[in-house]
Structures are given as structure tokens and as C-alpha cells.
N, C-alpha and C positions, 0 to 999 in steps of 0.2 A: 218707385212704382206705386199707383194705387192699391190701396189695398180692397177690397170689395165688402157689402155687408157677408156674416158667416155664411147666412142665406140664400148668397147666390153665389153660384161659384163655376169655373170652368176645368171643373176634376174630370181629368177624361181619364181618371180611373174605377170613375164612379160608372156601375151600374145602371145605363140608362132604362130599365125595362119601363117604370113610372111613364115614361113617355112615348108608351105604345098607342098608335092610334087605327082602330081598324075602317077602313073603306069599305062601305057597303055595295056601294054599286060593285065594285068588282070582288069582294068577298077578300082583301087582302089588307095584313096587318103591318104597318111599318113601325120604328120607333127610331129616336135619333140615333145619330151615325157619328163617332169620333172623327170624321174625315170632312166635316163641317167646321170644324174649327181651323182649317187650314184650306191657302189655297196657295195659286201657283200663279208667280207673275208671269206677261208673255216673255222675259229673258229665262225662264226655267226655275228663276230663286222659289224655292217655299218660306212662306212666311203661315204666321199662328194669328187669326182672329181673334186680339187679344179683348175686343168689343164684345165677341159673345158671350151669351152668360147663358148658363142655365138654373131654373127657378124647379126645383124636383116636385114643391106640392102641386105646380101647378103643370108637370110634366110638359114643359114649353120652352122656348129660347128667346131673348130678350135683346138687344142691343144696349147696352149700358149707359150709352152716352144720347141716345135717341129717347128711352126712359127717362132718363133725369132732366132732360131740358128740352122735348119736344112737347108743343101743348097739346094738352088733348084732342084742340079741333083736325089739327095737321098728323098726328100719331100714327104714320106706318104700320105695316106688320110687323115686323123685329120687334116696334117700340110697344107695340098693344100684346104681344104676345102669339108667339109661332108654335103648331103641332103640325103644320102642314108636308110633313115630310119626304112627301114625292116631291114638292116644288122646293126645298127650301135651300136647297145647294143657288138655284136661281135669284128667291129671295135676297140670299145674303148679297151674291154678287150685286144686283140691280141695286141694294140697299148701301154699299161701299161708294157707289159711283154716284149717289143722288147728293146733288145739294144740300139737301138739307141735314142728312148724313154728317158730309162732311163741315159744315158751318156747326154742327153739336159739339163735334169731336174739338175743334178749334176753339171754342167757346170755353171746353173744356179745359182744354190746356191754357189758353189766355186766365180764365179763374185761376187755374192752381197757381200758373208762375208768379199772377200778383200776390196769389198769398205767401206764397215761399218767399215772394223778394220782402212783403212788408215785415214778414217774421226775420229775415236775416237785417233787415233795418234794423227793427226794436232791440234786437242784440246787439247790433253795430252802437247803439245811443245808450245801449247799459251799459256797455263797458267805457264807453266814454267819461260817464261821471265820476 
């Protein structure tokens, strides 16, 4: 498994209050919801949003893989940073199903496996000599 910067982390034992945002027009204050990091396929299975991340200085939620490899010009909301927390149950979803979502996420894993395999090489060639 990845490990994440300390930085950013999806402790959903943490204390989200940092990421209170109030709404003026309607006078109401929201702040993230542990029930964001999870959703429900349509067969009924729960699965964990293991993409989201939370950034506390910046009391927002990030996508991790949209972050690391989406350019700026193309940068989502996940990727530039989410407080929008009436909408972001939506966000996330629309964010899972987008192309370009999922060609990060791919991207990502195609990087790691090459690194993993190149490193299981170099060991396969040491032990050889």
C-alpha cells in the first residue's frame, strides 16, 4: 500500500472541526462528514475512498492521485482543493466516474508497478553475481 505524505492523511478519527465552512446566504455552517470517505456500489458492497485525503491546515479534501498528476490547466475540484461540503458527497462521485480521474489513478499504478518490478530486477541481478 501507498504510504501518504505525514501531512495528509485520511484519519477518520481525526477531529474534522478545521474544516468548518459557513454559508452566508443561508446562515448555516457545514464541516466534513466521515461518510465521505465511503460509498456504496449499486450491488450494495461498501467500499473506502481510499483517494481521498484530507489536508487539515487547509481544512479541505484533495484526491491524491488527481493532485499528483493532473496539470494545473485541467485541475478538478478534488484536485485544486474541496470545502464545498453541501455538494461534495456529488463531487466525489462525478470525480470517480471522470476520465480523467481514472486515467491518474492508472497512471499511478502503471508508475508504481514499474518501479516495483525495476527494483525486484536489480535484486534478481545482485544475487546473480
Amino acid at each position: 500500500m501507498y504510504r501518504y505524505p505525514k501531512y495528509l492523511t485520511q484519519d477518520l478519527e481525526a477531529d474534522f472541526s478545521d474544516s468548518e465552512h459557513c454559508y452566508e446566504s443561508v446562515k448555516i455552517k457545514r464541516k466534513l462528514s466521515t461518510k465521505l470517505f465511503f460509498d456504496e456500489l449499486p450491488s450494495g458492497e461498501k467500499y473506502q475512498r481510499d483517494w481521498l485525503l484530507y489536508l487539515k491546515s487547509e481544512g479541505q479534501v484533495f484526491c491524491f492521485y488527481c493532485l499528483l498528476l493532473q496539470s494545473d490547466r485541467k485541475r478538478g475540484v478534488l484536485a485544486a482543493g474541496c470545502n464545498d461540503w453541501k455538494n461534495s458527497f456529488a463531487l466525489a462521485s462525478q470525480l470517480e466516474r471522470s476520465d480523467d480521474h481514472r486515467a491518474n489513478v492508472l497512471t499511478f499504478l502503471l508508475r508504481k508497478g514499474a518501479k516495483t518490478q525495476s527494483r525486484m530486477q536489480s535484486k534478481v541481478n545482485m544475487t546473480k553475481r
